[in-house]
MIKEKE-198105 format. One line per field, with one value per residue (C-alpha): residue in one letter; z, y, x. Coordinates in nm, 4 decimals, decimal comma. Each point is the difference from the previous one (the first is absolute). Layout:
residuo: c(A	...)
pz: c(Z	...)
py: c(Y	...)
px: c(X	...)
END
This chain:
residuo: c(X	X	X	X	X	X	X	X	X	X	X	X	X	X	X	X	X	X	X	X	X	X	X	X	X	X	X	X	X	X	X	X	X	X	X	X	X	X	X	X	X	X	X	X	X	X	X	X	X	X	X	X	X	X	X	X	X	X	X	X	X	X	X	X	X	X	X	X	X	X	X	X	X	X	X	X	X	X	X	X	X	X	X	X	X	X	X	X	X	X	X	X	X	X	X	X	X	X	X	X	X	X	X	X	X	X	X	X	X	X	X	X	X	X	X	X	X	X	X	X	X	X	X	X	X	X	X	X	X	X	X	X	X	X	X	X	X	X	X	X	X	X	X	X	X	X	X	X	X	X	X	X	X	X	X	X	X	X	X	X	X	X	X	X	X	X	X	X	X	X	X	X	X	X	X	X	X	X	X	X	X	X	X	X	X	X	X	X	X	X	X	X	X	X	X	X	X	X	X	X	X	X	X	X	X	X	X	X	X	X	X	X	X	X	X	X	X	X	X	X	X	X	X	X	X	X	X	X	X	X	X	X	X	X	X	X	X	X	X	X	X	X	X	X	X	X	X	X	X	X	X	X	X	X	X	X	X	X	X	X	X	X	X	X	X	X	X	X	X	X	X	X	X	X	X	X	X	X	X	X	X	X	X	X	X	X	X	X	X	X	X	X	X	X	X	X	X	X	X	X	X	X	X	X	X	X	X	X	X	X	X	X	X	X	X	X	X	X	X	X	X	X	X	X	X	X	X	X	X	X	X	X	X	X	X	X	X	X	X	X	X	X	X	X	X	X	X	X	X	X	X	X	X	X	X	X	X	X	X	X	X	X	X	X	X	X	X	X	X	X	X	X	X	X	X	X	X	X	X	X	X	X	X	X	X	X	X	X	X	X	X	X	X	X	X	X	X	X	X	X	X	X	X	X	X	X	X	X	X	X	X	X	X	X	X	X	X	X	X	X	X	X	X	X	X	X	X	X	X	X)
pz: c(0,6017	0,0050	-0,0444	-0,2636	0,2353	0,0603	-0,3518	-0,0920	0,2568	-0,0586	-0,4175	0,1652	0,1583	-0,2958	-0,2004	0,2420	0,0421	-0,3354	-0,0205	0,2667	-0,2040	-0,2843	0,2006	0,1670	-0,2765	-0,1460	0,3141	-0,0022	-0,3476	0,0904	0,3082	-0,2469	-0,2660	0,2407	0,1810	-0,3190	-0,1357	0,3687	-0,0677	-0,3287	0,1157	0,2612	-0,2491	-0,2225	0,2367	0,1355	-0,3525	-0,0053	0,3140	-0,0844	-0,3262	-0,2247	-0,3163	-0,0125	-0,2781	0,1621	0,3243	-0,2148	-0,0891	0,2685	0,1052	-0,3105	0,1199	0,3964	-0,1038	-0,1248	0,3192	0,0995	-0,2097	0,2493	0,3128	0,2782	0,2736	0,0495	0,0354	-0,3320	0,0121	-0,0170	-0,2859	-0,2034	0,0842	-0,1863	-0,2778	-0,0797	0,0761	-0,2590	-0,2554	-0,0005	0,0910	0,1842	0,3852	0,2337	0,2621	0,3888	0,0753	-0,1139	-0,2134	-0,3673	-0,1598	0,1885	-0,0851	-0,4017	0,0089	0,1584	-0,2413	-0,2620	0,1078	0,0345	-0,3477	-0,1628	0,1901	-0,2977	0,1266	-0,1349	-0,1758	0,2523	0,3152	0,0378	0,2593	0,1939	0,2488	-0,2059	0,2715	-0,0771	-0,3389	-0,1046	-0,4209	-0,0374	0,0539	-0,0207	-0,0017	0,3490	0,1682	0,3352	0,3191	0,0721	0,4169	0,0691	0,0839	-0,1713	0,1857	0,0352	0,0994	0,3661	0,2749	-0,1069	-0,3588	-0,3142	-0,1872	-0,3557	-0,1245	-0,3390	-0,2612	0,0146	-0,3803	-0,2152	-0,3477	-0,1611	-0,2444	-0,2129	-0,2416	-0,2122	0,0862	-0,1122	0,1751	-0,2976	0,0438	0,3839	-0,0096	-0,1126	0,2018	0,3146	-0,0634	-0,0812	0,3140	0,2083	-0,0802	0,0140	0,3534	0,0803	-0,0463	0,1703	-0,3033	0,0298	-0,2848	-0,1570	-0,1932	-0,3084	-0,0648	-0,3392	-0,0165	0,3146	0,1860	0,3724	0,2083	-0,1473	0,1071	0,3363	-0,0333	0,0348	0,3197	-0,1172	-0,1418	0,3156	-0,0047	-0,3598	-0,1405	-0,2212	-0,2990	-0,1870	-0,3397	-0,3056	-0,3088	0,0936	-0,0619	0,2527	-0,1545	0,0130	0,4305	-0,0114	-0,0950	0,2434	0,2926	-0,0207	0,0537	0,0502	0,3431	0,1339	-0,0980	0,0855	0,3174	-0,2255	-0,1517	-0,3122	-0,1453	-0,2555	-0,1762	-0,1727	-0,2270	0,1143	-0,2141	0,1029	0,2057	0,2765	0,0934	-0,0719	0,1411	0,3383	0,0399	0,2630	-0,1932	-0,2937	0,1854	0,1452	-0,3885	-0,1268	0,2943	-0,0202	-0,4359	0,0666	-0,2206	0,0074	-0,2024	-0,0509	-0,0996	0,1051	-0,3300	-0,1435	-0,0252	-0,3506	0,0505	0,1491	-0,0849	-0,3072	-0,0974	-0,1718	-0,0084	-0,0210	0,2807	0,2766	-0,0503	0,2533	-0,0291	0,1691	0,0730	0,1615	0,2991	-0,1968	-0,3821	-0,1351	-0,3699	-0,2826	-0,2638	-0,2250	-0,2933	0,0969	-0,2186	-0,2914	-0,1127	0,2593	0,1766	0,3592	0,0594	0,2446	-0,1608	0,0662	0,2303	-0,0258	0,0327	-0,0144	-0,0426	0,3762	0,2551	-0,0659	0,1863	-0,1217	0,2025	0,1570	0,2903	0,0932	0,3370	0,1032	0,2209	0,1605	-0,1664	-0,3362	0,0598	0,0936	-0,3288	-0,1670	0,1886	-0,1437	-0,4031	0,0433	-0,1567	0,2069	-0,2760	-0,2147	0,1892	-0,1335	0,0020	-0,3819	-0,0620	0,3500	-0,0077	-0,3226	0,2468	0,3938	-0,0845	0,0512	0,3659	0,0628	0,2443	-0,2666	-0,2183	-0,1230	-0,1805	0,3444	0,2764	-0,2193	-0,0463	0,0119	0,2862	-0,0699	0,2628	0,1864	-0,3241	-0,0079	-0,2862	-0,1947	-0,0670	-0,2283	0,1049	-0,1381	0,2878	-0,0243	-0,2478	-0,1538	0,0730	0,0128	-0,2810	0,1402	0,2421	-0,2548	-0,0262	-0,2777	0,2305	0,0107	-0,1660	-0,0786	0,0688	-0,0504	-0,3972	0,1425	0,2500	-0,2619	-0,2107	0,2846	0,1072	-0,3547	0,0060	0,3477	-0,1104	-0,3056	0,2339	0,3026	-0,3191	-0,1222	0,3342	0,0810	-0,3175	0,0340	0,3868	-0,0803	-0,2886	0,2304	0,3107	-0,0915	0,3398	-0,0129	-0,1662	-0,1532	0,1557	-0,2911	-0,3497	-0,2269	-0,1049	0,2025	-0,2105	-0,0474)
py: c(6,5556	-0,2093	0,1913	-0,0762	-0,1981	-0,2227	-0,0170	-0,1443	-0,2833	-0,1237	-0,0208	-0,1712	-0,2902	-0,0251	-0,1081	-0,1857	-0,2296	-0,0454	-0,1759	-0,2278	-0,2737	0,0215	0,0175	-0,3244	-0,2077	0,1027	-0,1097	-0,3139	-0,0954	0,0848	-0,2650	-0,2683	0,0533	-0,0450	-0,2936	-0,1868	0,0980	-0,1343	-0,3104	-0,0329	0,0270	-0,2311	-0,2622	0,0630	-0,0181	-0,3602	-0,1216	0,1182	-0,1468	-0,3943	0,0218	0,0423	0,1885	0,1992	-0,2025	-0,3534	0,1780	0,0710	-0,3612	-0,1237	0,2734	-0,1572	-0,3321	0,0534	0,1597	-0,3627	-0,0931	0,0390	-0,3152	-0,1853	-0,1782	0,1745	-0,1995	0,1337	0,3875	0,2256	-0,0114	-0,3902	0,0180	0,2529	-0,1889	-0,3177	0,2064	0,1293	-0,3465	-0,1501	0,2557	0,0343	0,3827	0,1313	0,0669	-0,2160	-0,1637	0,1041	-0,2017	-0,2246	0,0959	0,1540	-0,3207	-0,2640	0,2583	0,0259	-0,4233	0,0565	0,1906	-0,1831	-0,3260	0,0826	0,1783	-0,3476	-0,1571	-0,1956	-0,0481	-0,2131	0,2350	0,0517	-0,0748	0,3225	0,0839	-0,2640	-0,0754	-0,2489	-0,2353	-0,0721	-0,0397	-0,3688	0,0044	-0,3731	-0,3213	-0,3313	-0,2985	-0,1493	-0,0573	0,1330	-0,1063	0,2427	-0,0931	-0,1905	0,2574	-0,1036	-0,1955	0,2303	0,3039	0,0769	0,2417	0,3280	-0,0539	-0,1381	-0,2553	-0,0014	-0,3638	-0,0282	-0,1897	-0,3231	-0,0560	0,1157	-0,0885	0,0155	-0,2546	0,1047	-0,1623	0,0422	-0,3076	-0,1441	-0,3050	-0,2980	-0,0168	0,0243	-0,3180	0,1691	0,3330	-0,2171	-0,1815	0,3431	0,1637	-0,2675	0,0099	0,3886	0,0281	-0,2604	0,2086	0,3238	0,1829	0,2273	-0,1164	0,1590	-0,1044	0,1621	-0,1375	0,0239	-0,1905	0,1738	-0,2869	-0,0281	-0,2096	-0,3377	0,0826	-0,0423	-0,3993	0,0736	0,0451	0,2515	0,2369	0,2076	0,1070	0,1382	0,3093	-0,0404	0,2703	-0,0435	0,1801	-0,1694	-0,0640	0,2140	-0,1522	0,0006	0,3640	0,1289	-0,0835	0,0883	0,3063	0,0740	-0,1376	-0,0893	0,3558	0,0392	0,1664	-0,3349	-0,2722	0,2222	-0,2458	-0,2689	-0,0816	-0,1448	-0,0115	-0,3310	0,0139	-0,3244	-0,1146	-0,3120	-0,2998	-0,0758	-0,2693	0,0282	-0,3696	0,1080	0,3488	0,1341	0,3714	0,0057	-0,1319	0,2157	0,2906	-0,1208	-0,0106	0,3519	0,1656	-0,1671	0,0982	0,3605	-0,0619	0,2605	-0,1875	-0,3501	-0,3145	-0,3599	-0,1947	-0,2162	-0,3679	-0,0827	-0,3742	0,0643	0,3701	0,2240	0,2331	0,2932	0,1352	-0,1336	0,2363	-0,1296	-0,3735	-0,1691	-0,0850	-0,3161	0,1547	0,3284	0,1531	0,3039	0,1598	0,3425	-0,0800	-0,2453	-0,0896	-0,1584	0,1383	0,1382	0,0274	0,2151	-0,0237	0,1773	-0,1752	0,0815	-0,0591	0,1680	0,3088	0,0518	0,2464	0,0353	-0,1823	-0,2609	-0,1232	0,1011	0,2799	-0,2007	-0,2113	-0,1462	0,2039	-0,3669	-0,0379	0,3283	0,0816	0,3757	0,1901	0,2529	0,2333	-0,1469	-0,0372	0,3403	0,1658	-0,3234	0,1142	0,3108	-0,1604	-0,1566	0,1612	0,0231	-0,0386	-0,2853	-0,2884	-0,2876	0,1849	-0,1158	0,1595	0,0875	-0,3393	0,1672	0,3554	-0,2021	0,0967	0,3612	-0,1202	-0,2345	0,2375	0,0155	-0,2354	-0,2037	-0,2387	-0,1347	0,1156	-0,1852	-0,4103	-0,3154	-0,2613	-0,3351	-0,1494	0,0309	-0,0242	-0,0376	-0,1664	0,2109	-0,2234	0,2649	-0,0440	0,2553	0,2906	0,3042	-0,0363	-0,3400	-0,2776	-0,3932	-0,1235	-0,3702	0,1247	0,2239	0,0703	0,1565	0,3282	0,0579	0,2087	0,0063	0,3901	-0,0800	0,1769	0,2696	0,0095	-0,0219	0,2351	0,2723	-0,1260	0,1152	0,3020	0,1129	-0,0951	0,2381	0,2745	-0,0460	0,0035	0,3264	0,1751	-0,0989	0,1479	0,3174	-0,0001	-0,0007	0,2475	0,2094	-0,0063	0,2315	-0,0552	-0,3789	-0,2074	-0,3601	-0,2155	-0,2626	0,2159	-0,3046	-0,0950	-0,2772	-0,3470	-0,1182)
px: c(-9,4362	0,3203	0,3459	0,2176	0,2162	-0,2703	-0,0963	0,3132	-0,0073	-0,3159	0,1655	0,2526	-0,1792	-0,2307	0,2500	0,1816	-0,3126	-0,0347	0,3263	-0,0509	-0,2112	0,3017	0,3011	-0,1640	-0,0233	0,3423	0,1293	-0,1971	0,1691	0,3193	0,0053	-0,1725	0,2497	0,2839	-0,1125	-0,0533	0,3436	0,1726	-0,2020	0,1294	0,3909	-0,1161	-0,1242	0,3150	0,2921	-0,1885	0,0189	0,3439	0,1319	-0,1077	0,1478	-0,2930	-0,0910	-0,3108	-0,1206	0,0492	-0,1665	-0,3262	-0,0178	0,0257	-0,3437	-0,1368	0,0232	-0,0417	-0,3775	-0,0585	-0,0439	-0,3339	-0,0583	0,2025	-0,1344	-0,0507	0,2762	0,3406	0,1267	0,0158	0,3667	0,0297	-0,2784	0,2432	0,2982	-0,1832	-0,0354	0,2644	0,1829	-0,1832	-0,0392	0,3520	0,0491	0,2882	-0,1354	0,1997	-0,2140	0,1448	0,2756	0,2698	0,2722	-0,0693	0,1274	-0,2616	-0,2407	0,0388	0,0244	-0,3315	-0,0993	0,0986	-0,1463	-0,3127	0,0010	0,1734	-0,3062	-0,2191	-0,3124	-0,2888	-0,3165	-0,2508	0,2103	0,1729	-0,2185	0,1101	0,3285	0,1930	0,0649	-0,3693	-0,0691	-0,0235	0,0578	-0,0112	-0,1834	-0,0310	-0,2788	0,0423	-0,2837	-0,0658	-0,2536	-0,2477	0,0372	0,3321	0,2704	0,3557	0,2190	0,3056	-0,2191	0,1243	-0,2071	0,2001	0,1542	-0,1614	0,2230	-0,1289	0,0215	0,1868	-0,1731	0,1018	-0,0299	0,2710	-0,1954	-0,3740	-0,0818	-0,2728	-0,2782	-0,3257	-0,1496	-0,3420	-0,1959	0,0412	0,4077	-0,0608	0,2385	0,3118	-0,0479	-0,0659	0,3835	0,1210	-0,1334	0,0931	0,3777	0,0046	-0,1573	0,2046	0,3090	-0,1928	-0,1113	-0,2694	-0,2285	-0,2720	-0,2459	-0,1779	-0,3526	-0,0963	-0,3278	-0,0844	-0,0393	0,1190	-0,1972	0,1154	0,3647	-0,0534	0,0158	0,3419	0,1798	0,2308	-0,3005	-0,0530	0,4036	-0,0054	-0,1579	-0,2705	-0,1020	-0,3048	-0,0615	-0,2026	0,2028	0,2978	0,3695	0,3002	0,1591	-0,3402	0,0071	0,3525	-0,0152	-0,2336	0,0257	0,3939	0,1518	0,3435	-0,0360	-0,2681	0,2233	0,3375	-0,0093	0,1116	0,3405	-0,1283	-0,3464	-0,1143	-0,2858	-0,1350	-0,1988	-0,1952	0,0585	0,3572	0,1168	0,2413	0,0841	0,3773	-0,0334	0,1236	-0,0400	0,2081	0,3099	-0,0892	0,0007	0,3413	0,1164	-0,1073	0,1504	0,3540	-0,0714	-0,1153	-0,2714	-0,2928	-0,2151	-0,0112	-0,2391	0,0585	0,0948	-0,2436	-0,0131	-0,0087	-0,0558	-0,3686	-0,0546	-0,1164	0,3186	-0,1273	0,4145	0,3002	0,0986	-0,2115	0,1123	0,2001	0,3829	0,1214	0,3524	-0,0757	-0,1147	-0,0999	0,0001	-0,0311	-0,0211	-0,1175	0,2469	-0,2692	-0,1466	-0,3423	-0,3319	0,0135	0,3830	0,1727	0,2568	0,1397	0,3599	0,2523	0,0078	-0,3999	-0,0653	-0,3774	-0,2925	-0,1454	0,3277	0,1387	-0,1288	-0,3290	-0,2425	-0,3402	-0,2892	-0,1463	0,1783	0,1871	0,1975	0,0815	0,2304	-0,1589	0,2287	-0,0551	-0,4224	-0,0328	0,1120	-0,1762	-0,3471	0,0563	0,0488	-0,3381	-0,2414	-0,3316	-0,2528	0,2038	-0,1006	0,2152	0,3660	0,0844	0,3367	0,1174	0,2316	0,1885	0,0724	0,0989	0,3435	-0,0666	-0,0988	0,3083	0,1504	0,3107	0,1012	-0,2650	0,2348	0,1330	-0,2996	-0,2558	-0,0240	-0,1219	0,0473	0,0694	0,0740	-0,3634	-0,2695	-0,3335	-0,2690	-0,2401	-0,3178	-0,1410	-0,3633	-0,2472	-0,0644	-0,1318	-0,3148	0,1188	-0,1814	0,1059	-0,0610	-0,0108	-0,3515	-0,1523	-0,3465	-0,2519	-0,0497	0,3490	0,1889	0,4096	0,1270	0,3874	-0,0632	-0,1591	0,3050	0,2966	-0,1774	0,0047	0,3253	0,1054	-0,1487	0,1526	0,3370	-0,0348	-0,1133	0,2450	0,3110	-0,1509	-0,0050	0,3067	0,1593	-0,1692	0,1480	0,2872	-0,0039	-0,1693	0,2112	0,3494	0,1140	0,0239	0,2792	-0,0492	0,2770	-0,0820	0,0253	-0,0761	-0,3423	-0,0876	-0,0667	-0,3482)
END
């Protein structure tokens, strides 16, 4: 039988043992708790010492966890420094001072890029075009053993046309002269036929589209985009009854330059040619003219207080030339499902790259003839058979129609649009 000594110290160890297990884990909490806290101060005297908020330092977690979408090459810190470089926040890549660092900064958030190519570097992102034609084996001529030498298109200007095989006679003077003077020219093939153009010497240097029964603003619109023909300086596009026996597009290129017109026509002979406006026909005494002082159809006179068309800042829709400035906001006015344009000559001003009562005109002094033959669904009347059949009604009729439609949209534009501002307040004249 134990004594009451030993009694008591047996007690004693009981309940020291039972303490163990709970003085244990309140220790165990304790050293948790203060190593988070120390890792906390840590965290908040870093932020602190580079000059950063705590909220600008949890963006920039936000953002760094975006980087397991990157690729895989290069260190996590170069990844984050890209980042934040980009997106614009406030971490300072290593070196440098602070002020080459924010220009950095800023650059690269100034930096437009094209949609789809921000993946990319932008040393290689190629956002234009042109219709040169390259040799699938022969290596360029200035290409050297360590550098490649790109070779700049040698053609300044792209002379356009929706051609069809019966007036193969005038588009074969027309392309002649325009090659001549290095144009690129394309060619529009409305009958679809291709083949019997290669009679002609010059048919393997041109580019040849072939679409049934489609008209020039119908291929324009799609295959003329202001980033593929932003190679060229000015862009024509033709009809193809005209004649060019007094037509050098060199020269005429000469004249709009020295003019600063945007868009232009060559006058018209009126001797041999059909003159559908007063505008369009040629003046013996000028180089160039920007307005009609005769009274046109309907009434309305133009005089040198007009400042509308078709009285000036106008051009007839036959034989139009382009800046590229002025044809890429022009591309953009064509409508992709009104084939024939009707009523886009009445709104080029808006496109004239400023004034249109000075940066649009005439040219006299290089002019061309408009034969008026029927293209397009007419048919010669002169060769016509009992199976044939005369579209041009059908044609105007549509032509009508499209005009109606293109005036409508354009008036509900612009009631629409409260952030854009009509330059030219007064109804335009008819």
């Amino acid at each position: 039988m134990e004594s009451p000594q030993e009694q008591m110290v047996t007690d004693s160890k009981s309940h020291l043992y039972a303490l163990l297990p709970a003085s244990f884990l309140v220790g165990l909490m304790l050293f948790f708790t203060f190593s988070i806290s120390s890792q906390g101060s840590n965290q908040r005297l870093q932020e602190l010492s580079i000059g950063g908020t705590e909220k600008q330092h949890v963006e920039e977690i936000d953002q760094s966890k975006r980087l397991q979408k990157l690729p895989s090459m290069g260190t996590e810190k170069q990844h984050v420094e890209k980042i934040d470089q980009c997106k614009g926040l406030q971490k300072l890549p290593s070196g440098g001072t602070e002020k080459q660092n924010v220009e950095k900064i800023d650059q690269c958030k100034n930096q437009c890029r094209p949609t789809g190519s921000e993946a990319l570097p932008a040393g290689i992102v190629s956002n234009t075009s042109s219709f040169e034609m390259k040799h699938l084996w022969e290596i360029p001529k200035k290409e050297h053993r360590h550098t490649v030498d790109v070779k700049e298109n040698t053609t300044t200007n792209l002379f356009a046309m929706a051609v069809g095989i019966k007036q193969k006679d005038l588009v074969d003077k027309m392309v002649q002269k325009f090659i001549a003077c290095n144009f690129m020219v394309m060619l529009f093939h409305y009958d679809g036929i291709v083949d019997e153009w290669k009679d002609f010497k010059w048919s393997n240097h041109v580019i040849h589209v072939a679409a049934i029964n489609q008209g020039k603003w119908w291929f324009a619109k799609r295959f003329l985009h202001p980033d593929i023909v932003a190679e060229y300086d000015y862009i024509f596009l033709w009809d193809e009854d005209l004649g060019v026996e007094n037509f050098h597009p060199d020269k005429y290129v000469s004249i709009i330059k020295n003019e600063g017109l945007e868009i232009s026509q060559p006058a018209l002979d009126t001797q041999n040619s059909v003159v559908h406006h007063q505008i369009t026909a040629r003046g013996r005494r000028s180089t160039v003219h920007r307005r009609t002082y005769k009274r046109a159809h309907g009434g309305k006179g133009c005089d040198e207080s007009s400042t509308a068309p078709p009285c000036t800042g106008w051009i007839e829709m036959m034989a139009p030339v382009f800046s590229r400035s002025a044809w890429r906001c022009v591309w953009y006015m064509i409508q992709s499902d009104l084939v024939h344009a009707w009523g886009l000559d009445m709104q080029l001003g808006y496109c004239a790259q400023g004034d249109r009562t000075k940066n649009v005109g005439v040219v006299d002094a290089e002019y061309i003839v408009h034969h008026n033959r029927p293209t397009l669904g007419g048919i010669d009347k002169t060769k016509v058979t009992s199976k044939e059949k005369d579209h041009r009604v059908d044609v105007r009729r549509l032509s009508y129609w499209e005009l109606d439609v293109f005036r409508k949209r354009w008036k509900k534009a612009a009631e629409e649009d409260k952030c854009w501002v009509d330059p030219y307040q007064q109804p335009l004249q008819e």
